[in-house]
NUKOLKE-738663 format. One line per field, with one value per residue (C-alpha): residue in three letters; x, y, z negated. Coordinates in Angstrom, 3 decimals, padded with zeros to 6 digits, always signed. Each point is the difference from the previous one (the first is absolute). Layout:
REM NUKOLKE-738663
aa = ALA;...
X = X;...
Y = Y;...
Z = Z;...
//
This chain:
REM NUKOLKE-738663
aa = UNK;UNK;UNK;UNK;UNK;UNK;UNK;UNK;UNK;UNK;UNK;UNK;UNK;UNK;UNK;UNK;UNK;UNK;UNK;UNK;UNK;UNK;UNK;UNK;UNK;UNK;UNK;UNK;UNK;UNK;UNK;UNK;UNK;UNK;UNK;UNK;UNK;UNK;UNK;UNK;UNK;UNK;UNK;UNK;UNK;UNK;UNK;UNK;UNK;UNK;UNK;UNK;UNK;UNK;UNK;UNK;UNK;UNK;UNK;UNK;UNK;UNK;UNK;UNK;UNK;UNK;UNK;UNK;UNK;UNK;UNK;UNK;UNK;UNK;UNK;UNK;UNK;UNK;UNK;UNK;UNK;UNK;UNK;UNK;UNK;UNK;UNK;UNK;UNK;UNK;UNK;UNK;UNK;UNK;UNK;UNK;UNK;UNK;UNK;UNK;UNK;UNK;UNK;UNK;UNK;UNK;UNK;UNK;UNK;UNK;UNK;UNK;UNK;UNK;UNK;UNK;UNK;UNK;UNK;UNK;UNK;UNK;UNK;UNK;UNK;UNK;UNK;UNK;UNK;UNK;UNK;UNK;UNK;UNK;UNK;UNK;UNK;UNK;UNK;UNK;UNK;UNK;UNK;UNK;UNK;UNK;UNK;UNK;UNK;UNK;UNK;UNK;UNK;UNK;UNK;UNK;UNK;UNK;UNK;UNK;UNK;UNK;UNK;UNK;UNK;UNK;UNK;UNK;UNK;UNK;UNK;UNK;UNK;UNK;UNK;UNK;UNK;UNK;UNK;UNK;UNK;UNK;UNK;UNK;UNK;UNK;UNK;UNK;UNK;UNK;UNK;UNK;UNK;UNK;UNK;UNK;UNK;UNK;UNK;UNK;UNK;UNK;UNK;UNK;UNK;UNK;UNK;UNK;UNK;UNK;UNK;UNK;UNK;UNK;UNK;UNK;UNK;UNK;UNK;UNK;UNK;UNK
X = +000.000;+001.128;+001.186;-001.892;-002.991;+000.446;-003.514;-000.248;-002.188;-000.380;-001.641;+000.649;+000.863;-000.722;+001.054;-000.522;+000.693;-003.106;-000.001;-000.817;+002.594;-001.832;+001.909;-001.601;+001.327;-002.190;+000.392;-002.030;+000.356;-001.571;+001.994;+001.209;-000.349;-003.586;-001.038;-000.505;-000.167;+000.455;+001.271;+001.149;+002.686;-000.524;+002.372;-001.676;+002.231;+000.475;+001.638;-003.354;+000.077;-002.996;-000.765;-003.008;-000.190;-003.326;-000.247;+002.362;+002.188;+001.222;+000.038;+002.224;+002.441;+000.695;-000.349;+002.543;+002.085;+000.088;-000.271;-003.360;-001.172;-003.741;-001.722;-004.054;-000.911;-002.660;-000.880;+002.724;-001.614;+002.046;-001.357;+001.839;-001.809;+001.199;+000.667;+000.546;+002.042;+002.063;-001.273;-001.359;-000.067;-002.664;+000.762;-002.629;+000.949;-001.872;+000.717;+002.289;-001.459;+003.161;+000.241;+002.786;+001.254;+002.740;+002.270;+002.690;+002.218;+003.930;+003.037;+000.733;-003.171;+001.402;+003.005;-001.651;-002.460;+003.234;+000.771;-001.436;-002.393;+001.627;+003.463;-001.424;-001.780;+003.372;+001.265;+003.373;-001.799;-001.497;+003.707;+001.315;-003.037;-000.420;+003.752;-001.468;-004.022;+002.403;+002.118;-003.310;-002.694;+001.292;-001.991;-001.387;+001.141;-000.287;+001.657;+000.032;-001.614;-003.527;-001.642;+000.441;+002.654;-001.036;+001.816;-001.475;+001.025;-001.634;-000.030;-000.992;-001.077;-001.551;-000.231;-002.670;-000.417;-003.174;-001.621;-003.247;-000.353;-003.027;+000.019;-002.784;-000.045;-003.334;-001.361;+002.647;+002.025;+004.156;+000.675;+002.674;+001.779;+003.701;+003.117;-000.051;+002.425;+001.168;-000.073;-002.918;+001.520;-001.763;+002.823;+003.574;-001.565;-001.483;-001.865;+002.193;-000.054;-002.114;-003.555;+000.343;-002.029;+002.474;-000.333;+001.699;-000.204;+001.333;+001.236;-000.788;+002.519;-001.710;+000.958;-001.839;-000.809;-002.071;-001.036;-001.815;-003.586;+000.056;+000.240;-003.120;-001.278;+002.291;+001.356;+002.962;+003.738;+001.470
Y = +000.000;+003.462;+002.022;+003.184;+000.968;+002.943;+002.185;+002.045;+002.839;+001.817;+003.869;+003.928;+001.799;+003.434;+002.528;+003.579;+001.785;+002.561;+003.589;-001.091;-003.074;-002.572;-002.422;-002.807;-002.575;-002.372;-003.071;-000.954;-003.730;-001.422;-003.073;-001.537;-003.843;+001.305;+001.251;+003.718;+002.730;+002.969;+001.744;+002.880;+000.806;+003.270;+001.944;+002.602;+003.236;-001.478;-003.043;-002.201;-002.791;-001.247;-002.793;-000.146;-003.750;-001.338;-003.299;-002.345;-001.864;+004.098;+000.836;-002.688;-000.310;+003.679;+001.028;-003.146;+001.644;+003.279;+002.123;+001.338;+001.418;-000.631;-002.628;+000.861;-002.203;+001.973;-000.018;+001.478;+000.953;+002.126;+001.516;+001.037;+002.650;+002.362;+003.299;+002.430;-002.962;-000.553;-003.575;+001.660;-002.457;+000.101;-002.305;-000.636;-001.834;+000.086;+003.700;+000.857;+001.506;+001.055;+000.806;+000.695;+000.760;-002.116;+002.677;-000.374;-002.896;+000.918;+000.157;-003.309;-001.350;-000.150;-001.564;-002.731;-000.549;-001.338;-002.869;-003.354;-001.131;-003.713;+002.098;+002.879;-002.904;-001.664;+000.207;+000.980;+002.570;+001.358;+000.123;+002.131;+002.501;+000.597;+001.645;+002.455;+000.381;+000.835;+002.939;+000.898;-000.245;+000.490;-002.431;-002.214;-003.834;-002.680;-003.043;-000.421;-002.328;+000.817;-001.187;-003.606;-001.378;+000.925;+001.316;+002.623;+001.549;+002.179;+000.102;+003.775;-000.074;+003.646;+003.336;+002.716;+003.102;+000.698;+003.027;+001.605;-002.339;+000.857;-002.384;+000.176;-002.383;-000.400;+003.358;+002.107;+001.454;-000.726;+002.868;+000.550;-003.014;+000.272;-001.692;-003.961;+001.908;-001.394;-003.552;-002.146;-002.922;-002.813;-001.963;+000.094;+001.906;+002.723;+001.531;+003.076;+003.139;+002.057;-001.684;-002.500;-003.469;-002.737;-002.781;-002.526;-003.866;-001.066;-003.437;-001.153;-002.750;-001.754;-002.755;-003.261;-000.698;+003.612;-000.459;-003.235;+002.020;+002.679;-002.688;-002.029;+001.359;-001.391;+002.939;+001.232;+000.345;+000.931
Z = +000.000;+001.037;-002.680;+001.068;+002.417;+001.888;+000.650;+003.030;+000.340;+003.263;-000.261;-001.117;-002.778;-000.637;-002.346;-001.312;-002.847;-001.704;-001.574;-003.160;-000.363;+001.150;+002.587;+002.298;+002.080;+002.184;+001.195;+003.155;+001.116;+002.592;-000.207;-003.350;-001.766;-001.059;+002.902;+000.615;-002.706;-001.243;-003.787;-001.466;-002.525;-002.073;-002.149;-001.967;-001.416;-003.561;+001.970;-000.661;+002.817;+001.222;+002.416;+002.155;+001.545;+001.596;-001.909;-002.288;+002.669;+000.888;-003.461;-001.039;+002.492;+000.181;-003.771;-000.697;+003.124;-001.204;-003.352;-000.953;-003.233;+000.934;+002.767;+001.526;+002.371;+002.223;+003.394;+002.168;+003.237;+002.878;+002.917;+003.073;+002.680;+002.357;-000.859;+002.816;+001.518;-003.285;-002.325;-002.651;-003.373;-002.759;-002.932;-002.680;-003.291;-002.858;-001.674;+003.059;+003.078;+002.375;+003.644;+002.214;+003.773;+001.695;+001.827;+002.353;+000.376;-001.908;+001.600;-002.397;+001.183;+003.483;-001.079;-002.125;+002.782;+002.306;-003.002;+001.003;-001.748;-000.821;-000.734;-001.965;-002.637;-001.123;-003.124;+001.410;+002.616;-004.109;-001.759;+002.719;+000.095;-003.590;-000.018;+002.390;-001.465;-003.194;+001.405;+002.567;-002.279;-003.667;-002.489;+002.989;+000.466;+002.571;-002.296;-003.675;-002.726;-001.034;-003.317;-001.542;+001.521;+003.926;+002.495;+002.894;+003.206;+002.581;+004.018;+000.640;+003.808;+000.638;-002.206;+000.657;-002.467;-001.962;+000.256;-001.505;-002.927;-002.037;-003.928;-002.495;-003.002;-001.836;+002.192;-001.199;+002.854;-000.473;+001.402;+003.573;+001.615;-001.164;+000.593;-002.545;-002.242;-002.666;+001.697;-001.740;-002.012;+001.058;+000.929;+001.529;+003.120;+000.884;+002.551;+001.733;-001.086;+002.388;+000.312;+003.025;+000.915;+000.775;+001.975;-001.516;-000.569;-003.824;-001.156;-003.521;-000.436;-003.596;-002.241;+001.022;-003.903;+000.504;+003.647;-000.300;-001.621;+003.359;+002.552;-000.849;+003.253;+002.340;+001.471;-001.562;+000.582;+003.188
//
């Protein structure tokens, strides 16, 4: 028996910062070992973290992935319509209402773009990438360990900047879109600085002796 399972999942992240503190990342998959889904990590000013996951399977593997002081599972529903030719995203979940638009393509984003796909997803493609995401994108990762005793690394395959991000929590208005600064602490990555939606596919390489309860359903590893 393997001593590990790795977990692929296949999607976007995107990230902004808030006026008033509060800092979001998303995670859009449309293709992951539970099939496709969405959550939303949330670090509030006083450094409260808060993870919004749709039902238990998310909950667990992510909360036991990452560091969170508080877990909801809610519905997590995102919506993507054109805007004045621009994908504009809404994202409901639970207290959090937040809508964004997906900008231009970055000069990075054509770079990563000209990575194939099979080469871009190796753990060696990972090691050489996160010296640069470090000295590019201060406080972002592509390889690291995560929480009990996993390891993680990311494929980053396009970059696009946010723009007109609008946040309420609980109907109260967060105020501006602002750069993620500081970096939430969810983890050992981040999202970059200036709000952006990556395209990205991430690798969840987990302990077989922890894998064995999120692969009842046939579909994991990669």
């Amino acid at each position: 028996m393997p001593e590990s399972t790795r977990f692929r999942f296949d999607g976007q992240i995107a990230g902004a910062g808030t006026e008033s503190g509060t800092r979001l990342v998303l995670g859009h998959w449309t293709r992951s070992p539970h099939g496709g889904f969405a959550d939303v990590m949330v670090q509030r000013p006083d450094g409260h973290r808060v993870l919004l996951a749709p039902d238990p399977w998310v909950a667990e593997f992510v909360s036991s992935t990452y560091t969170f002081d508080e877990v909801v599972q809610v519905p997590v529903d995102v919506r993507i319509h054109d805007d004045a030719g621009r994908p504009r995203w809404t994202v409901s979940a639970g207290p959090l209402a937040w809508s964004f638009t997906v900008a231009r393509r970055t000069a990075l984003g054509h770079l990563l773009r000209a990575v194939p796909p099979p080469l871009g997803r190796t753990h060696t493609f990972a090691r050489v990438t996160d010296v640069i995401a470090q000295r590019v994108f201060p406080g972002v990762r592509t390889l690291g360990t995560a929480g009990n005793a996993r390891a993680e690394w990311y494929a980053a395959r396009d970059l696009h900047r946010v723009t007109d991000s609008v946040t309420s929590w609980s109907g109260t208005d967060l105020g501006a879109m602002t750069d993620v600064d500081p970096p939430p602490e969810f983890g050992f990555s981040s999202t970059p600085r200036t709000p952006a939606l990556t395209a990205l596919t991430t690798i969840v390489q987990v302990p077989t002796s922890q894998a064995t309860r999120f692969v009842a359903d046939g579909r994991a590893g990669s």
